[in-house]
Backbone as numpy.savetxt, mean C-alpha at the origin, in Angstrom:
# Nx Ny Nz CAx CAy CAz Cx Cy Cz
40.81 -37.05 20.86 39.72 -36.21 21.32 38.88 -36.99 22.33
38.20 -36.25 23.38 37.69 -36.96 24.23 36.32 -37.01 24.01
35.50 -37.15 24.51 33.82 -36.94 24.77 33.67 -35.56 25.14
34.08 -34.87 25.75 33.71 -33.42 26.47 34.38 -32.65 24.82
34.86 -32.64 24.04 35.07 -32.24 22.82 33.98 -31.91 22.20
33.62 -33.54 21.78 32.92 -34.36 20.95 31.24 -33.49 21.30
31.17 -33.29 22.36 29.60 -32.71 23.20 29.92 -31.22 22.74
30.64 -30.47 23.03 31.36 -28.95 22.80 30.96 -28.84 21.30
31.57 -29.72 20.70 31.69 -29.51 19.25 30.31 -29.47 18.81
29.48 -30.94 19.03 28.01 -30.70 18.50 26.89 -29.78 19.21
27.32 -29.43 20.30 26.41 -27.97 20.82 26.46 -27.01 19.47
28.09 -26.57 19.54 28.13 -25.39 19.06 27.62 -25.95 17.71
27.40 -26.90 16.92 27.32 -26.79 15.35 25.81 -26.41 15.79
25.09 -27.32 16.77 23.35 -27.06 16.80 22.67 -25.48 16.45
24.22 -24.97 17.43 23.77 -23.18 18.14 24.14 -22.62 16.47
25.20 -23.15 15.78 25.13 -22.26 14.28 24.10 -22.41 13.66
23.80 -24.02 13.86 22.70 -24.15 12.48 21.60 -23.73 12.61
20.92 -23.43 14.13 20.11 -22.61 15.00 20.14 -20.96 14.45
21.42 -20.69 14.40 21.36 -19.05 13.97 21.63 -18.91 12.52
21.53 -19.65 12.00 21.72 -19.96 10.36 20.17 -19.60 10.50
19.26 -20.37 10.74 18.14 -20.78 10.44 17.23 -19.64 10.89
17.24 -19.00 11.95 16.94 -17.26 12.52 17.03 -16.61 11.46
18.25 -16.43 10.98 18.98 -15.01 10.05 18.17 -15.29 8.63
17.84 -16.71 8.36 17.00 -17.16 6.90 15.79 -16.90 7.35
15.26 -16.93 8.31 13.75 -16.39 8.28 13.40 -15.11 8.08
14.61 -14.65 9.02 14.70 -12.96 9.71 14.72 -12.39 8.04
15.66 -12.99 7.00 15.81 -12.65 5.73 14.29 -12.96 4.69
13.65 -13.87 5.20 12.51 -14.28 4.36 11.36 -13.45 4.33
11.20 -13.23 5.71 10.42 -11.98 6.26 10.42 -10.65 5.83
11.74 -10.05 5.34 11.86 -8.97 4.70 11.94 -8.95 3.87
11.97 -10.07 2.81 11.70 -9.82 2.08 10.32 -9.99 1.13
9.40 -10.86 2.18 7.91 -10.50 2.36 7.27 -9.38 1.88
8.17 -8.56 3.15 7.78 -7.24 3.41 7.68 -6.36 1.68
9.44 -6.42 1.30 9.18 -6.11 -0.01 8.93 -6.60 -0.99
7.62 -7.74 -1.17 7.30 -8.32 -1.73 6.07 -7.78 -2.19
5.13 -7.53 -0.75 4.19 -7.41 -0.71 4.07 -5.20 -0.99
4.90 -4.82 -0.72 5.14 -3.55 -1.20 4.77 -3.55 -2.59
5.43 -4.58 -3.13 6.20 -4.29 -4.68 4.60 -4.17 -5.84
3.75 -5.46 -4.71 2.34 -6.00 -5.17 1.74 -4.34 -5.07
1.66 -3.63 -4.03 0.96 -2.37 -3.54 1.44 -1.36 -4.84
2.66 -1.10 -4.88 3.23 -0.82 -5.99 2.48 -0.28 -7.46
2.71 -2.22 -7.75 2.21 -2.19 -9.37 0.97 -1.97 -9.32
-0.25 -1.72 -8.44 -1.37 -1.73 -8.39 -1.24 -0.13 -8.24
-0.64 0.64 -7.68 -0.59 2.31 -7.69 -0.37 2.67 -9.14
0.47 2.07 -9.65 1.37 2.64 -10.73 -0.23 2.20 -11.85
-0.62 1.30 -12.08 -1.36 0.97 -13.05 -3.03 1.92 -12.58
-3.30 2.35 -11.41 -3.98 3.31 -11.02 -3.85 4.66 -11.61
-2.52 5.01 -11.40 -2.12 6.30 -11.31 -1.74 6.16 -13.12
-1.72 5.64 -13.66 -2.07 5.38 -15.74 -3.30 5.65 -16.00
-4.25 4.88 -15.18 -5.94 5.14 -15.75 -6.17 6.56 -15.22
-6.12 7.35 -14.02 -6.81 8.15 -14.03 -6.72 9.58 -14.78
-5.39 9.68 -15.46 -5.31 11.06 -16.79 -6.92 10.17 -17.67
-6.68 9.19 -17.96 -7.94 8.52 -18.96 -9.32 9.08 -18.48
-9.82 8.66 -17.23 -10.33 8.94 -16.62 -10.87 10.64 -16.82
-9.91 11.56 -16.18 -10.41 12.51 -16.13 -10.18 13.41 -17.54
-9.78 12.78 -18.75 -9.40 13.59 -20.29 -11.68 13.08 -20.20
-11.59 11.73 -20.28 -13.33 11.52 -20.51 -14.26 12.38 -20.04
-14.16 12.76 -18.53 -14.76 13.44 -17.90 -14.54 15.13 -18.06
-13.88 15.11 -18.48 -13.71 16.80 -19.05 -14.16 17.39 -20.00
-14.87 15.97 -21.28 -15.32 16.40 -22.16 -16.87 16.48 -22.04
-17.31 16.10 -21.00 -18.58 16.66 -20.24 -18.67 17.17 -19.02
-17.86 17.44 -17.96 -17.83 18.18 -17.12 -17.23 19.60 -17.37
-18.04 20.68 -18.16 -17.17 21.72 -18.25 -17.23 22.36 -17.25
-17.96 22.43 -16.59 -17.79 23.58 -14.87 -17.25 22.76 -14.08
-16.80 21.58 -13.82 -16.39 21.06 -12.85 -14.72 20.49 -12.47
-14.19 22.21 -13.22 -12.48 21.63 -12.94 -11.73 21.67 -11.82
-12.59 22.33 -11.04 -12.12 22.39 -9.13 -11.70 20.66 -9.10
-13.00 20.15 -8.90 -13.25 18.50 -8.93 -12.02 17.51 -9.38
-11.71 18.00 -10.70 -10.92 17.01 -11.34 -9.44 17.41 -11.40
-9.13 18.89 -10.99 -7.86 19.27 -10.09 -7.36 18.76 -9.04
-8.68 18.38 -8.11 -8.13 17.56 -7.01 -7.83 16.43 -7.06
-8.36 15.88 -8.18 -7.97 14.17 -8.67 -6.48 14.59 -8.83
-5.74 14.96 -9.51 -4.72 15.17 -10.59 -3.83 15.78 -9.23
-4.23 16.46 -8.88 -3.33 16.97 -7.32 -2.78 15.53 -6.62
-4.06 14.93 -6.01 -3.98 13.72 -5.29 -3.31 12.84 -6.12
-3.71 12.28 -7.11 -3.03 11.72 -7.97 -1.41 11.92 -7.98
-0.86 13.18 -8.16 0.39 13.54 -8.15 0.97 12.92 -6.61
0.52 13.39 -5.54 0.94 13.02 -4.18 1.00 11.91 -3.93
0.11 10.62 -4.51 0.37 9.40 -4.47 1.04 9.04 -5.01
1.80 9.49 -6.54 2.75 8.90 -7.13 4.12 9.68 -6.36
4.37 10.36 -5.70 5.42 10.96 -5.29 5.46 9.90 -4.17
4.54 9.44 -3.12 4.91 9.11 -2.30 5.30 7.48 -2.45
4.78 6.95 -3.57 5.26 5.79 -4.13 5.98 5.47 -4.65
6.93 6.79 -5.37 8.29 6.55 -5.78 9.27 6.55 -4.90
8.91 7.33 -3.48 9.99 7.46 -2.37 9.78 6.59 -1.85
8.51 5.00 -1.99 8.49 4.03 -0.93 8.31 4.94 0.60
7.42 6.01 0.70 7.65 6.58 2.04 5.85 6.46 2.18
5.93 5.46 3.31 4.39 4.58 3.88 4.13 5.94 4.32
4.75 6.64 5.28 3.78 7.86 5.93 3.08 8.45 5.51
3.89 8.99 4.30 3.02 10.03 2.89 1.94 9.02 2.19
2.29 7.88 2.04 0.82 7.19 1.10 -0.35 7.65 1.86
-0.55 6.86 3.02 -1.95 7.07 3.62 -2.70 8.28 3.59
-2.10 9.11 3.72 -2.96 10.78 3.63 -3.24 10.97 2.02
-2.11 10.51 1.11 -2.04 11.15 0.17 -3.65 10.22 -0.63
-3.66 8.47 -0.22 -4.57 7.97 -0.64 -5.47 8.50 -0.40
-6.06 9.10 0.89 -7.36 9.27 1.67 -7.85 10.03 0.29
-7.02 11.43 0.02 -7.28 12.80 -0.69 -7.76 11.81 -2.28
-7.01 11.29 -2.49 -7.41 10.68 -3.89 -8.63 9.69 -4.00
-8.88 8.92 -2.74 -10.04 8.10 -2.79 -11.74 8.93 -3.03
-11.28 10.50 -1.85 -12.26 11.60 -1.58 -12.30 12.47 -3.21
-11.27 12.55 -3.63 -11.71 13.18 -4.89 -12.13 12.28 -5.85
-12.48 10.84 -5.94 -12.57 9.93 -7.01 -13.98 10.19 -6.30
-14.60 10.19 -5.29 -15.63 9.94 -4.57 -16.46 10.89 -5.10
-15.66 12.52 -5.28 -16.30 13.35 -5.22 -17.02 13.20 -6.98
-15.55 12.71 -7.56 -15.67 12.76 -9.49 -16.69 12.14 -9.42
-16.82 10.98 -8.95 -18.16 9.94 -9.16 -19.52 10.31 -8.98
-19.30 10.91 -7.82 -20.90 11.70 -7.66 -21.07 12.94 -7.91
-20.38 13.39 -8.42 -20.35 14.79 -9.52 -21.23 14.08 -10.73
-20.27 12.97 -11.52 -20.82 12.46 -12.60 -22.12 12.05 -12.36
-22.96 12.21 -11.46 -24.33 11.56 -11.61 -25.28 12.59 -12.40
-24.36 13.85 -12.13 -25.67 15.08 -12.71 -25.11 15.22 -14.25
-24.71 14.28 -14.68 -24.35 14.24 -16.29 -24.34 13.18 -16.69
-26.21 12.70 -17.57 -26.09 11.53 -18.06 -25.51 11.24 -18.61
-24.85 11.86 -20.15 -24.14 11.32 -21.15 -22.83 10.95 -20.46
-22.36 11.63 -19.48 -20.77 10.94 -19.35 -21.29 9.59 -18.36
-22.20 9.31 -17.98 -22.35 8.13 -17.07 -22.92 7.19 -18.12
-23.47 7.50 -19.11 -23.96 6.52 -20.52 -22.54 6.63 -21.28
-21.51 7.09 -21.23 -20.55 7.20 -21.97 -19.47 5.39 -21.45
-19.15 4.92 -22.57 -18.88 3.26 -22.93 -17.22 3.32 -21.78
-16.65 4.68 -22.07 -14.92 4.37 -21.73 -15.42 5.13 -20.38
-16.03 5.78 -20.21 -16.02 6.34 -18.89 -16.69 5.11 -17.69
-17.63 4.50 -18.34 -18.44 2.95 -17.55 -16.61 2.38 -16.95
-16.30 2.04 -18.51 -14.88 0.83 -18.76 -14.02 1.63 -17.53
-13.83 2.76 -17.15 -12.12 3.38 -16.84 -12.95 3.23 -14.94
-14.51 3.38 -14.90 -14.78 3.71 -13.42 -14.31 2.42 -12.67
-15.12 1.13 -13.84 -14.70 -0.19 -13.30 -13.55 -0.61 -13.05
-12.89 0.00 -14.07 -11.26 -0.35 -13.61 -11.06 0.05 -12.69
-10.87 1.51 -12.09 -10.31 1.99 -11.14 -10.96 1.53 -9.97
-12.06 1.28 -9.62 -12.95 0.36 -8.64 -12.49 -1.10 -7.95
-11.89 -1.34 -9.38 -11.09 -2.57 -9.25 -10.44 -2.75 -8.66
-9.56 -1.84 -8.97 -7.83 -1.48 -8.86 -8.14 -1.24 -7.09
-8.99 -0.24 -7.02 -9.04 0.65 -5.64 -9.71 -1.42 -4.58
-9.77 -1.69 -5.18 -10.73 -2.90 -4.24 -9.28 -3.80 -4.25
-8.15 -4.17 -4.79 -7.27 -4.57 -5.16 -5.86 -4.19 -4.20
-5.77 -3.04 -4.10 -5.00 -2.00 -3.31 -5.44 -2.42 -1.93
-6.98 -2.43 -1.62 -6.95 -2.73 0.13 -6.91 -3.92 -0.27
-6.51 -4.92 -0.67 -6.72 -6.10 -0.41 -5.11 -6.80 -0.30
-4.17 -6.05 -0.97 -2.54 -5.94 -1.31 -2.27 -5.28 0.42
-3.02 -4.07 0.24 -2.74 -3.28 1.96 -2.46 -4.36 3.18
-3.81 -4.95 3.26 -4.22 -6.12 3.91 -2.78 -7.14 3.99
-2.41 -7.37 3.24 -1.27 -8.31 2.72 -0.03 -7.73 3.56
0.00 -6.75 2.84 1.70 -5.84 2.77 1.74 -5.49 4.96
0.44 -4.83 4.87 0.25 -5.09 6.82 0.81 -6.51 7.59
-0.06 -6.98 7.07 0.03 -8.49 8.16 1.64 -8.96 7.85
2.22 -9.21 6.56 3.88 -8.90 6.42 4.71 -7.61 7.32
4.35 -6.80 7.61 5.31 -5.89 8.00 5.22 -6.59 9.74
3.99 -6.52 10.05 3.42 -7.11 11.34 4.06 -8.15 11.98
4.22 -9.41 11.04 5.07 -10.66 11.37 6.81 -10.20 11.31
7.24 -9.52 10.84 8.80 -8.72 10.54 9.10 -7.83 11.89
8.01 -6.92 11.90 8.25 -6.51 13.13 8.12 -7.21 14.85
7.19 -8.15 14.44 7.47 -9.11 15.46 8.34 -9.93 16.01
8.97 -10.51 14.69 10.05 -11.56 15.20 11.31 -10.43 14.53
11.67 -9.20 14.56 12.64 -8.99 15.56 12.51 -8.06 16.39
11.82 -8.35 16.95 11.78 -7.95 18.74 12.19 -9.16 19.77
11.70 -10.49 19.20 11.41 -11.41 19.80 12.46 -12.12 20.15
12.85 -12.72 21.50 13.96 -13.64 21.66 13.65 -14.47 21.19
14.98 -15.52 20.62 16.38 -14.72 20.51 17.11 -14.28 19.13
15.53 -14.12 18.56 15.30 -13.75 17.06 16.46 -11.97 17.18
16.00 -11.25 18.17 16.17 -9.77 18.07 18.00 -10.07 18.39
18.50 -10.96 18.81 19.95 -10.94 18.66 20.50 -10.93 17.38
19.73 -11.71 16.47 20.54 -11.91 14.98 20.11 -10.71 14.20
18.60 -10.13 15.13 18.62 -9.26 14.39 19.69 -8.01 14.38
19.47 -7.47 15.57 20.44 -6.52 15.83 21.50 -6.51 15.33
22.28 -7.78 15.48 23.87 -7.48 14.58 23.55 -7.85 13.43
22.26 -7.94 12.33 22.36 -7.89 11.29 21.67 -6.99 10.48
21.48 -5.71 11.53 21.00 -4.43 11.25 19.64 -4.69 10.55
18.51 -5.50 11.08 17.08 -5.89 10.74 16.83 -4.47 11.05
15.87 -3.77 10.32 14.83 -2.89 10.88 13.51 -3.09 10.65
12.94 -2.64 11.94 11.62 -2.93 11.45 10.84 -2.14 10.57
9.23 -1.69 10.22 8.67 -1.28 8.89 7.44 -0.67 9.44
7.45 0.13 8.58 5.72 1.09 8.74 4.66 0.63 8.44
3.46 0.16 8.97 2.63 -0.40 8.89 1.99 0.59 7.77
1.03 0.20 6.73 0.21 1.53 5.91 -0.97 1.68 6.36
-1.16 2.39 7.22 -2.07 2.65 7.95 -2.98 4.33 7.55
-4.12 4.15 8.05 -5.04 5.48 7.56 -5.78 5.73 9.19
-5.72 6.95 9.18 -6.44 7.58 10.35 -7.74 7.19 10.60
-8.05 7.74 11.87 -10.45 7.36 11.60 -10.88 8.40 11.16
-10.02 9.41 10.88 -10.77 10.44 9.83 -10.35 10.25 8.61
-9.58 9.79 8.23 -9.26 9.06 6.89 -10.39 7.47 6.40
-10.46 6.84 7.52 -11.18 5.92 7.17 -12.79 6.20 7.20
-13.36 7.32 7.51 -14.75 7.44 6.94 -15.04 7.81 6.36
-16.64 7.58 6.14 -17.15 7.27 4.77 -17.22 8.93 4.75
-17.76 9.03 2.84 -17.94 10.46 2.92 -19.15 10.94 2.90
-19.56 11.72 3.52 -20.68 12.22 4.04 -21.50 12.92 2.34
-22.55 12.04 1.61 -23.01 13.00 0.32 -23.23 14.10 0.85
-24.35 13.99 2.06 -24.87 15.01 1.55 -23.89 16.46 2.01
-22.25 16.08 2.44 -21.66 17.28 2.86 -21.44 17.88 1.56
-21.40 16.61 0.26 -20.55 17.10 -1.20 -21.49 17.83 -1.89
-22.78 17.66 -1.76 -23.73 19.11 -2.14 -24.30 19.59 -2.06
-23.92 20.27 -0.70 -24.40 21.56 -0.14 -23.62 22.46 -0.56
């Protein structure tokens, strides 16, 4: 073997171990992605447990107010549908509706002391407060992951390994600016 081999040969091992090392990121990255899903996830699923709790408490003092706690249980339903299909498009709307009816339950409950002096109804608000403070903070996460995934494969000469290794990129979970504002009280009672 000569030298012009010897040079041939260690290019090409550089250029494998080079695209070895692409395809392990390109792989690390996605699975980031569903990492940070999985986090968004268990934080829906343990949401979507408390709020039957939630609204069985509130029913036993809200008797006129089952419009209210229909829309929880509606929304509620739409978020767990859209979290079993993993389909980002449907979360965001479906959250908005469930954040606006928790919004609405909450300040409904102000015109009924006993359920706001009531021990499990305090315990189930904090939780879900929690949970809901927990969720954007997973969001936050599960974004900036999809963000870096979708970046490097676009990116040369990342988007070569991607392409023939059928990378796709991911839906950011994103909420509208009419989804992201606040809710107006005094629209909720008039």
């Amino acid at each position: 073997m000569n030298v012009s081999t010897f040079v041939f040969l260690g290019i090409l091992v550089v250029i494998v171990i080079y695209a070895i090392t692409l395809y392990n990121n390109l792989v690390s990255l996605k699975h980031n992605v569903d990492k940070a899903w999985s986090n968004i996830d268990v934080l829906l699923k343990q949401r979507h447990d408390e709020l039957p709790k939630l609204v069985e408490t509130c029913k036993q003092y809200m008797k006129y107010e089952q419009e209210t706690l229909e829309k929880v249980m509606r929304a509620r339903s739409a978020v767990s549908s859209a979290r079993e299909k993993g389909d980002v498009a449907a979360l965001g709307p479906a959250e908005t509706q469930l954040r606006m009816g928790l919004g609405n339950l909450f300040a409904v409950a102000e015109a009924y002391p006993d359920l706001k002096a009531n021990d499990n109804f305090q315990h189930l608000q904090q939780r879900i407060s929690g949970l809901e403070n927990a969720i954007a903070d997973r969001r936050e996460f599960y974004n900036e992951s999809v963000n870096l995934n979708n970046i490097r494969i676009e990116q040369f000469p990342d988007v070569i390994i991607a392409r023939n290794f059928n990378f796709k990129p991911r839906q950011l979970l994103e909420f509208s600016t009419e989804e992201k504002k606040d809710v107006d009280m005094k629209e909720l009672f008039s």
